[in-house]
C-alpha positions, 0 to 999 in steps of 0.5 A, spaced: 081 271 159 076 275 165 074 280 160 068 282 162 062 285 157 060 291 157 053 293 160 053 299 155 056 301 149 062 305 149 061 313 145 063 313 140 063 306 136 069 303 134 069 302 127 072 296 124 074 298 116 075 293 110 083 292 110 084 296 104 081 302 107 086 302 113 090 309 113 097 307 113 097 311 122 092 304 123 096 299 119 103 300 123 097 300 129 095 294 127 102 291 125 104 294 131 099 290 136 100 283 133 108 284 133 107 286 141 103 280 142 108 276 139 112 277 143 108 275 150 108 268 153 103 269 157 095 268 157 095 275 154 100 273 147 098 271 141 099 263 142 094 263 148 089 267 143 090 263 138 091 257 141 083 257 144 080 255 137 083 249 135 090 246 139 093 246 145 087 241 146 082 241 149 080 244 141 073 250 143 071 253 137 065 251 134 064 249 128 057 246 123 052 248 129 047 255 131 054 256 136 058 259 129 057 265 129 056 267 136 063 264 138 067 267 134 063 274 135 066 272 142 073 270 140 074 276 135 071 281 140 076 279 146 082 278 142 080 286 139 080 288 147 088 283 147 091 288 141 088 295 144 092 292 150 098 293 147 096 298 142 090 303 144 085 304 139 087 299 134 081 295 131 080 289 127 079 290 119 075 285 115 077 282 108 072 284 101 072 277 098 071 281 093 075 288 092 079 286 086 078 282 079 080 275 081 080 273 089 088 275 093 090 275 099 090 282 101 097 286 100 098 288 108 097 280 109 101 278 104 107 283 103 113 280 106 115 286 108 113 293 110 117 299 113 124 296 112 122 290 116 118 283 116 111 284 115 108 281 122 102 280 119 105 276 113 106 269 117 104 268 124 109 264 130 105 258 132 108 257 139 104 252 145 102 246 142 105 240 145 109 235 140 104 229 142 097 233 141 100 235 133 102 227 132 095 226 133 091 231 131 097 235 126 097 233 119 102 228 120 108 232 118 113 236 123 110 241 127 111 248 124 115 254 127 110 259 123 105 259 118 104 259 111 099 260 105 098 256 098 093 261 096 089 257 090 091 250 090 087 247 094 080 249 092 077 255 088 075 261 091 066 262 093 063 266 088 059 272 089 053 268 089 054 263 094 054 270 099 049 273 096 045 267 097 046 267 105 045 273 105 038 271 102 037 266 107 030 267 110 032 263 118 038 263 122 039 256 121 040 257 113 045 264 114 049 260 118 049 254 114 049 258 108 056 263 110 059 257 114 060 254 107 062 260 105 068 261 110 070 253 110 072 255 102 076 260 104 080 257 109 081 253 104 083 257 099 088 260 102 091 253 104 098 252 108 095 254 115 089 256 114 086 249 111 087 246 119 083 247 123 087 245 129 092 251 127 088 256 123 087 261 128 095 263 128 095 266 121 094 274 122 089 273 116 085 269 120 082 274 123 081 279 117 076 273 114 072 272 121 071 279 120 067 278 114 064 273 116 062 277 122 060 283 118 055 279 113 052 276 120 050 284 122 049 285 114 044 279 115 041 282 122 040 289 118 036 285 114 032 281 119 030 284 124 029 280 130 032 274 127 037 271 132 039 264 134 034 259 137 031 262 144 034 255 146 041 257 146 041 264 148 044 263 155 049 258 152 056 260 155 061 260 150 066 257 153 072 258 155 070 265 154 066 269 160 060 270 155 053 268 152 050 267 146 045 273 148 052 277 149 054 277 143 047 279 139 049 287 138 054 288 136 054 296 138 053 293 145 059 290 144 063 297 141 063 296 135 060 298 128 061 295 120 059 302 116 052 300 113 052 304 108 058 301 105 057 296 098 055 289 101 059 286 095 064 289 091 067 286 084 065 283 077 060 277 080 065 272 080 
C-alpha cells in the first residue's frame, strides 16, 4: 500500500460521524464504496484490506501490546483513503455501543436490504485465503464464502462502565488494556465472523467498531494531554503499512476529526 501521510493536514477536516447520524446521500456513499471494492481483485479491493489484519498469512495485526491502537489507527486510516478512491468524500462512521436501550447491530449493517438491493454492508465476501492456511488457523469448519453474525450468543455486551473506565485510565498503558478489553467484547458479541481473528476484518461492521475504539482513544488523548505511548516505540513501523507510531498520534494530521462536543456515552448505563 505506497500511501503516504500527509505533512499537513487537509482543510477542512473530514468528519467521521456515528453511523446513525449518517444522511441518507452519505450512507449510499458509503454502501457504494464498499460494494466498488468488492468487486476489485487487486491490492486496491476489499480482500487485500481485509485480508492484512488477520488471513492470508503472514497475520499483521496487532493485538494485546502498546501497538493496539496506533495500528488499527493506521489500518482504519488507509483503508478510508481505499474507499474515497472508489468514492470521493466517503468517510467511515463509528458505532455508539450505546445509542439504543439494549446493545444491536446498527440498522445500516444489519438490514439485509437497502434500495431495492442486497445491503453491501449486511455481509462481506471473504476472498484470497489459501484452503490450507484456513485448515490450520480456521475454526476447523469449511472455509466461508461471505460473513455472518450470531449477535449475543456467544458473550454479553460490555457495559457502559467498562468504557467509562478506560476512559478514566490515567497512563496509556491502563487505556489500551482497558478498551481492548472492551473491543475483544464486542467482537465477541457479535459472533459468527467477527469472534475470529483470522477473518474478522471482512465483516463491514468491522471497521464501524475500530471507528469507536479509535474515537475513545482521541476522547482519551482530549483528556490527557501529552499521554502518548512509550517514547520507545514511536518510530516503530506499523507493518506492512508506510507508517510509524509518531504518525498516527494526531488525528487532525492524518484528516479527520471526531465532533468533540459530541456526548461521550449515550444510553441508560447498561
Amino acid at each position: 500500500m505506497a500511501i503516504t501521510v500527509a505533512g499537513t493536514p487537509p482543510a477542512p477536516l473530514r468528519n467521521r460521524k456515528k453511523v446513525d447520524a449518517l444522511s441518507a446521500d452519505e450512507l449510499t456513499a458509503l454502501r457504494q464504496a464498499f460494494s466498488a471494492m468488492y468487486g476489485i481483485d487487486d491490492d486496491r479491493g476489499f480482500g487485500r484490506y481485509a485480508g492484512t489484519h488477520g488471513l492470508p498469512l503472514p497475520i499483521s495485526c496487532q493485538h494485546h501490546n502498546p501497538l493496539f491502537l496506533p495500528w488499527h489507527r493506521a489500518y482504519l486510516y488507509l483503508f478510508e483513503q481505499a474507499l474515497q478512491d472508489q468514492v470521493a468524500g466517503v468517510t467511515l462512521p463509528w458505532w455508539d455501543y450505546y445509542a439504543g436501550d439494549e446493545p444491536a447491530i446498527p440498522a445500516a449493517y444489519a438490514q439485509e436490504r437497502a434500495n431495492g438491493a442486497a445491503n453491501p454492508l449486511a455481509h462481506g465476501p471473504i476472498t484470497g485465503i489459501p484452503q490450507d492456511q484456513w485448515d490450520r488457523l480456521g475454526d476447523g469448519g469449511p472455509l466461508p464464502t461471505e460473513t455472518n453474525r450470531t449477535p449475543g450468543q456467544l458473550a454479553p455486551f460490555p457495559d457502559q462502565s467498562d468504557v467509562q473506565q478506560a476512559l478514566d485510565a490515567p497512563t496509556y498503558s491502563d487505556f489500551t488494556n482497558f478498551i481492548e478489553s472492551v473491543h475483544d467484547n464486542v467482537h465477541v458479541w457479535v459472533g459468527g465472523t467477527m469472534s475470529e481473528v483470522p477473518i474478522a476484518a471482512f465483516d463491514p461492521v468491522f471497521w464501524a467498531h475500530h471507528c469507536m475504539i479509535d474515537r475513545l482513544w482521541y476522547l482519551w488523548q482530549l483528556g490527557h494531554p501529552g499521554g502518548d505511548p512509550p517514547r520507545s516505540i514511536l518510530n516503530t513501523a506499523l507493518a506492512p503499512f508506510p507508517m510509524t507510531v509518531a504518525d498516527t498520534l494526531s488525528i487532525n494530521t492524518l484528516g479527520y476529526e471526531y465532533a468533540a462536543a459530541e456526548v461521550v456515552l449515550t444510553g441508560a448505563g447498561r
